[in-house]
Each structure stands twice: as C-alpha cells, then as structure tokens.
VEXLO-908624 format. One record per residue: residue number from 1; residue in three letters; x, z negated, y of N, C-alpha, C, O in turn. Coordinates in steps of 0.05 Angstrom, whole numbers. Layout:
N
{NUM, Ala, {X, Z, Y}, {X, Z, Y}, {X, Z, Y}, {X, Z, Y}}
...
REM end
This chain:
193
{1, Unk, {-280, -420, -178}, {-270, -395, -166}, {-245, -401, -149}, {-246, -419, -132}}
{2, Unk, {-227, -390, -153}, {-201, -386, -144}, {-201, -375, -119}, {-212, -353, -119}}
{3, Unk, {-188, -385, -89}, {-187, -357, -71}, {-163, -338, -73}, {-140, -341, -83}}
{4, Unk, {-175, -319, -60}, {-157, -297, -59}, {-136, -310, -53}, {-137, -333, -46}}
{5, Unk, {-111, -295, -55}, {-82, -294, -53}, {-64, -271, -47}, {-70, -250, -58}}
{6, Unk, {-37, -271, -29}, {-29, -254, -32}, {13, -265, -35}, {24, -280, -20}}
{7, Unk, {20, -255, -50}, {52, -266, -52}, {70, -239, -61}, {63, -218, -73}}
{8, Unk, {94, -249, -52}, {112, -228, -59}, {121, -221, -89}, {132, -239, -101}}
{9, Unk, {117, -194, -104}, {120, -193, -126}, {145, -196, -135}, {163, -194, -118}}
{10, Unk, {150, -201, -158}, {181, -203, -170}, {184, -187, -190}, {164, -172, -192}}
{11, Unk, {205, -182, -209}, {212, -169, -220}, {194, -173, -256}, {188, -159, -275}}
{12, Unk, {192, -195, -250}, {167, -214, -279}, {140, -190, -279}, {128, -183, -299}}
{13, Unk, {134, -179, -248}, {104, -165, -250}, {105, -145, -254}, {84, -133, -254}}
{14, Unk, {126, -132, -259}, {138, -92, -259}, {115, -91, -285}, {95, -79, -278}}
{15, Unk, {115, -98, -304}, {85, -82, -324}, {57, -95, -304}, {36, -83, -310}}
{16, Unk, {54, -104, -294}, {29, -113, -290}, {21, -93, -258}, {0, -87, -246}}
{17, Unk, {41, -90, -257}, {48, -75, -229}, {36, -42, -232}, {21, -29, -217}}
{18, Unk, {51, -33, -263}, {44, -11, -266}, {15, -7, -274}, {0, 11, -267}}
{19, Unk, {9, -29, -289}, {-15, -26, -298}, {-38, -22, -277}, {-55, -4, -276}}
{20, Unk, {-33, -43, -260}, {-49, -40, -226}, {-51, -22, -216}, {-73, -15, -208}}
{21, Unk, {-20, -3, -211}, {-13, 18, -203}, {-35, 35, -207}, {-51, 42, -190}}
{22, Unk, {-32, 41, -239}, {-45, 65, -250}, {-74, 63, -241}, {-84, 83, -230}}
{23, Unk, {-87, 41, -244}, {-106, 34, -243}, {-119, 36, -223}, {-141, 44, -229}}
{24, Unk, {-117, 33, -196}, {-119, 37, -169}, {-120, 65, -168}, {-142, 75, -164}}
{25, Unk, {-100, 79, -171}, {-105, 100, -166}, {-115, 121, -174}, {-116, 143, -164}}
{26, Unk, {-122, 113, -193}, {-152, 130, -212}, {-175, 116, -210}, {-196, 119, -221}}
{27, Unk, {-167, 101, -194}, {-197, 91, -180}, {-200, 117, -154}, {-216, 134, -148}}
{28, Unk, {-178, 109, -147}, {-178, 111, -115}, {-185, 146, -112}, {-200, 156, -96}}
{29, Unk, {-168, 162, -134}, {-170, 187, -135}, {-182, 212, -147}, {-182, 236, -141}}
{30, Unk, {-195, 192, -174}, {-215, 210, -197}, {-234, 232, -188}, {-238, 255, -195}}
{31, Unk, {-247, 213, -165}, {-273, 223, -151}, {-259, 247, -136}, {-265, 269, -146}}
{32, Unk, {-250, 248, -124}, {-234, 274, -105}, {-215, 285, -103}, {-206, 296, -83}}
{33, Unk, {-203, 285, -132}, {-185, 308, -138}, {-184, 312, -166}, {-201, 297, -176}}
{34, Unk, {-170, 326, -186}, {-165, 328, -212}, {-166, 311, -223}, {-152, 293, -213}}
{35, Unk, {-180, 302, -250}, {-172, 281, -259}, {-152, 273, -277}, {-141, 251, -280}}
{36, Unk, {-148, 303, -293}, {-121, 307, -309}, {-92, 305, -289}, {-71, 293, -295}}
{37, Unk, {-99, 320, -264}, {-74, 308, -253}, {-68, 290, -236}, {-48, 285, -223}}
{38, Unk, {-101, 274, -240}, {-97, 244, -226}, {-86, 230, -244}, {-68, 216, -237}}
{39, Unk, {-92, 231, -269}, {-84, 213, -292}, {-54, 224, -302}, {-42, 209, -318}}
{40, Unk, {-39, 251, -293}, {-13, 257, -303}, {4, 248, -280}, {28, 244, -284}}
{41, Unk, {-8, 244, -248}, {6, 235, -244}, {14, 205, -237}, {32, 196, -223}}
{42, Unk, {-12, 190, -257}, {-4, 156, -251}, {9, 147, -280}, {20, 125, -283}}
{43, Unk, {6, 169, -301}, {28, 155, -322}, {61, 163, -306}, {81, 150, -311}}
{44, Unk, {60, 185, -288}, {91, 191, -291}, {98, 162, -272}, {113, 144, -279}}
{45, Unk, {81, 166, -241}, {97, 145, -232}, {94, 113, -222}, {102, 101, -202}}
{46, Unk, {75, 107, -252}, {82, 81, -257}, {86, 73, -278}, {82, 49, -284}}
{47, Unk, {93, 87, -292}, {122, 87, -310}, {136, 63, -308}, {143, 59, -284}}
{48, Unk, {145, 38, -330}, {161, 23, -324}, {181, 20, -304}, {188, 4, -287}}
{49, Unk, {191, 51, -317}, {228, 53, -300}, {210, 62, -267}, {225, 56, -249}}
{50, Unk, {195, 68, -262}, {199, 73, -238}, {188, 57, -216}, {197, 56, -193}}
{51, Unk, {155, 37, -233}, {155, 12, -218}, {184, -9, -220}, {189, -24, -202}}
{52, Unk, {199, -8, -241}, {227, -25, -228}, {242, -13, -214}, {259, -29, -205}}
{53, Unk, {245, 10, -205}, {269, 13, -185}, {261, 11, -158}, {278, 12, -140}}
{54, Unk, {233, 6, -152}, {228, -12, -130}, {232, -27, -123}, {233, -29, -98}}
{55, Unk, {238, -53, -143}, {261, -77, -139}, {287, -67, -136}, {299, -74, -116}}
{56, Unk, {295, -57, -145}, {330, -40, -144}, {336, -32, -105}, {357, -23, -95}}
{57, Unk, {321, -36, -96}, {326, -28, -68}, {322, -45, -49}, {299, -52, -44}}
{58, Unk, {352, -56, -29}, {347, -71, -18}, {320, -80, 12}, {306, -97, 24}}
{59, Unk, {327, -57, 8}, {308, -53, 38}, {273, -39, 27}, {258, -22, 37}}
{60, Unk, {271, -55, 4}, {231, -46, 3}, {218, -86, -6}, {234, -104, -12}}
{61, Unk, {202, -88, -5}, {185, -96, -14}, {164, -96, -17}, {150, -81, -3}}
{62, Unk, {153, -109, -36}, {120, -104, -54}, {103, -137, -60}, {113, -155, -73}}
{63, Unk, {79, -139, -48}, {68, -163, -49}, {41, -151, -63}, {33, -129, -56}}
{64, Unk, {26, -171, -87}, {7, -178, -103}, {-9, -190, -90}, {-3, -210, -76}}
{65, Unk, {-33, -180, -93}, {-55, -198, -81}, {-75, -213, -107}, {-63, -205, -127}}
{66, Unk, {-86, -221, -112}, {-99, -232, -128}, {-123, -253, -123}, {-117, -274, -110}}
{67, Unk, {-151, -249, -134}, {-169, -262, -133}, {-180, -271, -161}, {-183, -258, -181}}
{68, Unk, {-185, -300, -157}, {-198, -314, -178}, {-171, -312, -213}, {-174, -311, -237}}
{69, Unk, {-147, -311, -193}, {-124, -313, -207}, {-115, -283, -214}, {-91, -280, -216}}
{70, Unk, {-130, -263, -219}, {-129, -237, -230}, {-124, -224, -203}, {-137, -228, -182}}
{71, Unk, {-99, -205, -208}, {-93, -181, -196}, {-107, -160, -190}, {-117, -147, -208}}
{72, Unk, {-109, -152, -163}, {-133, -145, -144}, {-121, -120, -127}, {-135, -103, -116}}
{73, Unk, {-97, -121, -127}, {-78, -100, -113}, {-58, -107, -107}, {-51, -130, -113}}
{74, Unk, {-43, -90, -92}, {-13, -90, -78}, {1, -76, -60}, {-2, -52, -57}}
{75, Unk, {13, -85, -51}, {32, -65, -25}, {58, -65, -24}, {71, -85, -26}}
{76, Unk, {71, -35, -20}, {103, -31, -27}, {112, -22, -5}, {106, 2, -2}}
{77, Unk, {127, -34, 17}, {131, -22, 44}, {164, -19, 31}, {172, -31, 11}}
{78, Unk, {181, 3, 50}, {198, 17, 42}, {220, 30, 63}, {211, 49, 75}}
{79, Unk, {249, 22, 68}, {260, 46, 89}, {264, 65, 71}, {275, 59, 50}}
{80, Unk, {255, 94, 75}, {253, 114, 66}, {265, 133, 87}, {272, 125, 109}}
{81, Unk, {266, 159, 79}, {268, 183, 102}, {244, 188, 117}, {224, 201, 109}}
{82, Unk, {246, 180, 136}, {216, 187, 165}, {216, 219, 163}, {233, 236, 162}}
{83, Unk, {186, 217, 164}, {186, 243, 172}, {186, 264, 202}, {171, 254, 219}}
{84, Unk, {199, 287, 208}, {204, 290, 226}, {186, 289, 256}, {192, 293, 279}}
{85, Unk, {159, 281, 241}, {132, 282, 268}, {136, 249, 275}, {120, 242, 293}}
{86, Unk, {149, 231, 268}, {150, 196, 272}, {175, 199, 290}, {195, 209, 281}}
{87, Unk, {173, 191, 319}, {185, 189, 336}, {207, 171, 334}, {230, 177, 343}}
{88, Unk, {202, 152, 326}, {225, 128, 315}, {226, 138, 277}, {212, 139, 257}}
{89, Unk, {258, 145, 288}, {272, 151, 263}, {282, 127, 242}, {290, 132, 220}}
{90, Unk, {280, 105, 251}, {282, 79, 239}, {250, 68, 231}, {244, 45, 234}}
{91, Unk, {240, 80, 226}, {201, 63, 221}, {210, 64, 186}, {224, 74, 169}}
{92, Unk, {189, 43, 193}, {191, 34, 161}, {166, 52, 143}, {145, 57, 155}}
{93, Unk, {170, 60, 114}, {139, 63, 109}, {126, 47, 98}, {139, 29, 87}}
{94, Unk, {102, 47, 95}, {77, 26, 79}, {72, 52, 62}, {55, 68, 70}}
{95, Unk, {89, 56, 35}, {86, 68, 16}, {67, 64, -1}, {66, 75, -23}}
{96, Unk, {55, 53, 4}, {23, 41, -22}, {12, 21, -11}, {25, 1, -6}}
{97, Unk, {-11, 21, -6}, {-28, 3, -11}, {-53, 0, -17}, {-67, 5, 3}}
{98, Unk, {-69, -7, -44}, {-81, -3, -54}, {-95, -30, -67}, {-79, -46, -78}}
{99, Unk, {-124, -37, -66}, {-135, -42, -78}, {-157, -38, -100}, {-163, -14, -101}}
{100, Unk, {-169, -51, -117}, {-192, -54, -137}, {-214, -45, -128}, {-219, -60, -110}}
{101, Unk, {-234, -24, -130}, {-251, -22, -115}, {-273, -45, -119}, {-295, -43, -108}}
{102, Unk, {-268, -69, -136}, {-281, -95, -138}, {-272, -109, -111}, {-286, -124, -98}}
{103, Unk, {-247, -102, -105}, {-241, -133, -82}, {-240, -106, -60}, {-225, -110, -40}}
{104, Unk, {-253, -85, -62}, {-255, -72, -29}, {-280, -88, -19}, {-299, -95, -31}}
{105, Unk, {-272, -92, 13}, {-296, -93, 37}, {-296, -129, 25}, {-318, -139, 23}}
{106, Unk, {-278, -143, 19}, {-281, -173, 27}, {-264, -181, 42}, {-266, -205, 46}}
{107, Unk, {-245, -170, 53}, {-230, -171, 76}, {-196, -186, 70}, {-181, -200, 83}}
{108, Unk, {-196, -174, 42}, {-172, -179, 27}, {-157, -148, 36}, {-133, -152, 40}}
{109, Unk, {-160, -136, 37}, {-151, -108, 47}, {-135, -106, 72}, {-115, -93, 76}}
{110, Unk, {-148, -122, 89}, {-138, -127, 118}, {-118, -142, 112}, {-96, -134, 119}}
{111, Unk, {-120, -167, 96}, {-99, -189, 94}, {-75, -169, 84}, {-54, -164, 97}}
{112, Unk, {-79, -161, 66}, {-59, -152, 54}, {-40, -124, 71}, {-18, -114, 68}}
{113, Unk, {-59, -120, 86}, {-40, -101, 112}, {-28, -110, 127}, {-12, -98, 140}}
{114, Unk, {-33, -134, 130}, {-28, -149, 153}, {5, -168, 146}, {22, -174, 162}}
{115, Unk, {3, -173, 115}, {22, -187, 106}, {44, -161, 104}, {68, -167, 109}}
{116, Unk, {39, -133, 96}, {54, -112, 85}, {72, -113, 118}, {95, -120, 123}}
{117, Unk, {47, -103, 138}, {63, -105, 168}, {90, -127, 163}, {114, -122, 158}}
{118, Unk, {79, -148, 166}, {102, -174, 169}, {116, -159, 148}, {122, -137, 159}}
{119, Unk, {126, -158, 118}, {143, -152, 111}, {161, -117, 121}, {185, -110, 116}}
{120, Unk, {147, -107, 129}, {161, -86, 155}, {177, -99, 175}, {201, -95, 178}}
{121, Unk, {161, -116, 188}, {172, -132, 211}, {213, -145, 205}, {235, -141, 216}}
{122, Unk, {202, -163, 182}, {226, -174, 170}, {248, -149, 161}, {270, -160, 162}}
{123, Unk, {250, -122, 154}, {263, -110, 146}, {271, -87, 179}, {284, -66, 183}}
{124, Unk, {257, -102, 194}, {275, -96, 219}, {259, -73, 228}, {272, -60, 244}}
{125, Unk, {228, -57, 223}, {214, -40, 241}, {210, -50, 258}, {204, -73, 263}}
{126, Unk, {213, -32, 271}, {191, -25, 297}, {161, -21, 300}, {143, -31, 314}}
{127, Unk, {162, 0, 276}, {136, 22, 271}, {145, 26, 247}, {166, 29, 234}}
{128, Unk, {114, 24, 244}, {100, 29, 204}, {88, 57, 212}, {77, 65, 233}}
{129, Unk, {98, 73, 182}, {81, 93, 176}, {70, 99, 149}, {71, 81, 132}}
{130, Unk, {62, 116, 144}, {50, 115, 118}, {31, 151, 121}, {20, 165, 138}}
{131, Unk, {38, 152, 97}, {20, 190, 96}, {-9, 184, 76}, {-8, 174, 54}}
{132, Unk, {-30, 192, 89}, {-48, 190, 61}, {-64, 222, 65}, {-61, 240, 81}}
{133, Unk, {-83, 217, 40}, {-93, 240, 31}, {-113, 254, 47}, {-133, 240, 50}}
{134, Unk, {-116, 274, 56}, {-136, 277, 84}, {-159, 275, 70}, {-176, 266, 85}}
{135, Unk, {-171, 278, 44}, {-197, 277, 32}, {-204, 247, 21}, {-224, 244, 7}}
{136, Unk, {-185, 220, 28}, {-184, 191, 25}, {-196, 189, 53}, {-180, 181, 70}}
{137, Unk, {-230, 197, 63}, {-229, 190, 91}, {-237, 155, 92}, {-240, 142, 113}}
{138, Unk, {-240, 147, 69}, {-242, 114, 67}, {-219, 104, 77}, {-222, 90, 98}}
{139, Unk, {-189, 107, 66}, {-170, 108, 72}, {-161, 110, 105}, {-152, 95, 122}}
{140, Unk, {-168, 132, 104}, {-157, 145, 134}, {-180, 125, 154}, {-167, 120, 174}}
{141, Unk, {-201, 114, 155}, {-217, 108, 178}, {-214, 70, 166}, {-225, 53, 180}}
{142, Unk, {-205, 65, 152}, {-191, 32, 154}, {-171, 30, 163}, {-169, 6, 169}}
{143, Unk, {-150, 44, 169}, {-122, 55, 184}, {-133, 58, 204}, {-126, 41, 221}}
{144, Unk, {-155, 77, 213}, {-153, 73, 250}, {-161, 53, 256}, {-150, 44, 276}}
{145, Unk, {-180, 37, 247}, {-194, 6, 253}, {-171, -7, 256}, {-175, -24, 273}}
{146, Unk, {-141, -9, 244}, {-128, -26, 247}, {-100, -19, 264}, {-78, -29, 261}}
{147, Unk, {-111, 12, 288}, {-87, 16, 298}, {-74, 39, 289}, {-53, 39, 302}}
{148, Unk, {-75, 53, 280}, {-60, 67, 260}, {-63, 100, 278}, {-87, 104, 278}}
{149, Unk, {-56, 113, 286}, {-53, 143, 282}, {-33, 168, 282}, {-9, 170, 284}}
{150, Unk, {-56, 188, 278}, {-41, 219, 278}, {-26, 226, 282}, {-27, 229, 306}}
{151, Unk, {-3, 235, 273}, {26, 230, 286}, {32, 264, 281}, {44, 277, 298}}
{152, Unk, {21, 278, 252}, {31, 294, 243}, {28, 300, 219}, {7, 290, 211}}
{153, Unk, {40, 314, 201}, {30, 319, 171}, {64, 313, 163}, {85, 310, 176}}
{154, Unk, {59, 312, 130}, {90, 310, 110}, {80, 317, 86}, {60, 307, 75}}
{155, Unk, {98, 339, 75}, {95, 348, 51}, {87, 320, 23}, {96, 298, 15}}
{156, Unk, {70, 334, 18}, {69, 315, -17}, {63, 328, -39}, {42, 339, -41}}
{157, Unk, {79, 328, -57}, {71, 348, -89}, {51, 327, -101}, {48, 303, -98}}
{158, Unk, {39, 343, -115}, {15, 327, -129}, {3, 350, -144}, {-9, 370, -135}}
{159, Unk, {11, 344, -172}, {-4, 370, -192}, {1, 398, -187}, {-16, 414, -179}}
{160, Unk, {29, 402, -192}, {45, 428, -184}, {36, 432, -147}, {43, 456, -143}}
{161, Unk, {31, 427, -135}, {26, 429, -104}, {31, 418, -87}, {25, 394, -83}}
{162, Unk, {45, 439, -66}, {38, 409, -36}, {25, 414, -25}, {18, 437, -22}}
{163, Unk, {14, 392, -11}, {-3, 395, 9}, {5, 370, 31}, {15, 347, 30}}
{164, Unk, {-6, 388, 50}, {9, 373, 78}, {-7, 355, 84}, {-27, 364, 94}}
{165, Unk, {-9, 323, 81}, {-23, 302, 86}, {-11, 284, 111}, {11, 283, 121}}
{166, Unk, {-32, 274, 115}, {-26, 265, 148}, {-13, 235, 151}, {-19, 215, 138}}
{167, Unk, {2, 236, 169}, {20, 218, 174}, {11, 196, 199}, {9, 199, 223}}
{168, Unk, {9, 180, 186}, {-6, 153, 217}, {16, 136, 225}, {31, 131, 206}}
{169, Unk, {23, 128, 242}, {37, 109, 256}, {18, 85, 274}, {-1, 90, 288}}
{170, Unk, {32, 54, 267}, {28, 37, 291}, {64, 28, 289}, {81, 30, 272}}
{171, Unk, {62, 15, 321}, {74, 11, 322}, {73, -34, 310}, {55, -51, 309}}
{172, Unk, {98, -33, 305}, {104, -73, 296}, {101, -90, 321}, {122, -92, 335}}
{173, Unk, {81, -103, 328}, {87, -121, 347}, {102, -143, 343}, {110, -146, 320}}
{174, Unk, {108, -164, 362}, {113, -190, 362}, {102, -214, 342}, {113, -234, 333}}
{175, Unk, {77, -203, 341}, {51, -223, 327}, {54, -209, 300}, {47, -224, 282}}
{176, Unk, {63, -184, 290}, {57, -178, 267}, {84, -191, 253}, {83, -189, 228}}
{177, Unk, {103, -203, 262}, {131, -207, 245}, {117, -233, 237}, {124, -244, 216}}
{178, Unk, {94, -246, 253}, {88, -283, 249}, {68, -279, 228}, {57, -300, 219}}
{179, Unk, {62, -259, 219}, {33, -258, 197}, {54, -268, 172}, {76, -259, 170}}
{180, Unk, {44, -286, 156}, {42, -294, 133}, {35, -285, 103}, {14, -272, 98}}
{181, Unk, {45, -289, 94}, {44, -283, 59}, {14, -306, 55}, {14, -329, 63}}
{182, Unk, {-7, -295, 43}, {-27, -314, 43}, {-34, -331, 15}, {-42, -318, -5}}
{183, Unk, {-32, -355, 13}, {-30, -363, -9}, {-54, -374, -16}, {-70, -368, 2}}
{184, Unk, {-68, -391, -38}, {-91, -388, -43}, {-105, -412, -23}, {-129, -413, -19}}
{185, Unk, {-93, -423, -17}, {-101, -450, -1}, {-118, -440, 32}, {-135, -452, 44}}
{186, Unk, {-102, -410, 40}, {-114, -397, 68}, {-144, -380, 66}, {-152, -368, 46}}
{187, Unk, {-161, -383, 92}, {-181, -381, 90}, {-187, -349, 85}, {-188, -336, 106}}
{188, Unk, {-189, -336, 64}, {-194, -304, 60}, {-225, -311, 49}, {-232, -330, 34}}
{189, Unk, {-245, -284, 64}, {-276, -289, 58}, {-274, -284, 27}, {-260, -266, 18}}
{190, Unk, {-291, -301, 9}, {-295, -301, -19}, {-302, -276, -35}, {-319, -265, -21}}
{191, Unk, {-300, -268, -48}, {-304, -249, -65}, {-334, -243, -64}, {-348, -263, -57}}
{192, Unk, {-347, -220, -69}, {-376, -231, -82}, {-369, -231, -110}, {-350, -225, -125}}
{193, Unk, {-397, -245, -111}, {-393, -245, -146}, {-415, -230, -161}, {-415, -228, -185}}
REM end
C-alpha cells in the first residue's frame, strides 16, 4: 500500500482531471439535487477544453491527491472576481475541492485544504473564499471545523437556476504559506481498506 499523496497537477492530468472532476461531483451531488442536471452539468464543465483552461491562467492552481497511487481528488484555488459580501477584494477563491467518497474521513481532506491554503498563500492572499451548496451540509460543517465562515451569499446557475449559496471566508495566516505539498513519504493516516 502506497501512502496518500498530494502534488501539483500539470497539464499531462487535464483528462484524468476531468474524469475526477465528473466523478466527484456526482458523487458529491446525485443524492441532493437532480441527477440529470447533476450529470449535464459535470459533462459541460469538465469538458476537456474547460479542465485546460485552468492551466491557461496565471494566477490559479490545482493539486491531485492520490492514494495507493490512484487519484482520490483535487483542489483548484483561483484569483477570480470576489464577491461583494468578502471584505478583502483581493481574496483568493478555493474554487473546488473535492474528494472520492472512498478517501472521505481519512484525513486526506484536511491535507489537501491545507496544501490548497498554501497555494493561496503563494499567489499572494490574504483570505480564501469559496461558495458551496447550502444543502452540502457535509461540506459546509468541514469548512467551519477548519475556520471557515458566513460571510454572505453569491449567485450560482446550476440547471437553468440560481440560487444564492453561501460564501465562507478564513482568513491566510503566516503558518498557512509554510504548509506543504504532501508527498508520499509524509505521515497522512492510511486509508481503510
């Protein structure tokens, strides 16, 4: 058995990326919302062309986590347009992050927030934000465990609709720019099997 891992993706993982993509999030969303327009909207946007133009921008990155060598999830932090409830108009967002519901609750989740922070950190935040789904309360209550809150709501279309999902902020400390990219050699708790 391989340990977990987490490294920065390259441009080599854009299909494997999507594939993840999709995959995650019809994990993540089947159960609590549409499934036709869970599934129309992870062909549109992980779509080759649009997991690559995430590399096309200087200011995002995206790190792979992987256990027992196989891809487990990922995180795409991003300067984007803040939304107007984020007090710091310069915060970066943590546009995705998502795992396997196989490698949830082994504490690969945390790592991988922790490494997304640092890559915030390096692209010069202050403060991370990120919007998620108010009915993801899995989502939403691993975000306050790690700091994270209520800042406000921001529009999101999703299957002809928006709906106003809530917007969390922490702010970047000192200690979060020193977190590390984790490679397989660092102590992450083992998988079950």
């Amino acid at each position: 058995m391989t340990a977990p891992s987490i490294r920065p993706a390259t441009v080599d993982d854009v299909d494997l990326l999507g594939r993840l993509g999709a995959a995650t999030f019809r994990e993540t969303y089947r159960t609590i919302s549409d499934p036709r327009e869970v599934d129309d909207y992870a062909d549109e946007h992980f779509a080759r062309d649009k997991v690559l133009a995430w590399f096309r921008k200087p200011c995002a990155r995206t790190l792979l986590a992987t256990a027992d060598d196989v891809p487990v999830g990922y995180a795409h932090v991003r300067s984007a347009r803040v939304p107007a409830c984020v007090a710091d108009r310069k915060a970066v967002e943590l546009s995705r992050l998502y795992l396997l519901a196989s490698a949830q609750g082994t504490g690969l989740g945390g790592a991988l927030l922790e490494a997304a922070i640092a890559e915030v950190a390096a692209l010069g935040g202050a403060t991370v934000w990120l919007g998620a789904y108010d009915r993801n309360v899995r989502a939403l209550a691993f975000y306050a465990r790690r700091g994270f809150v209520r800042v406000g709501t921001h529009e999101f279309e999703f299957g002809g609709q928006i709906y106003h999902d809530p917007v969390l902020t922490r702010p970047v400390t000192p200690g979060d720019a020193g977190a590390t990219i984790i490679r397989a050699s660092q102590n992450i708790p083992e998988m079950p099997r």
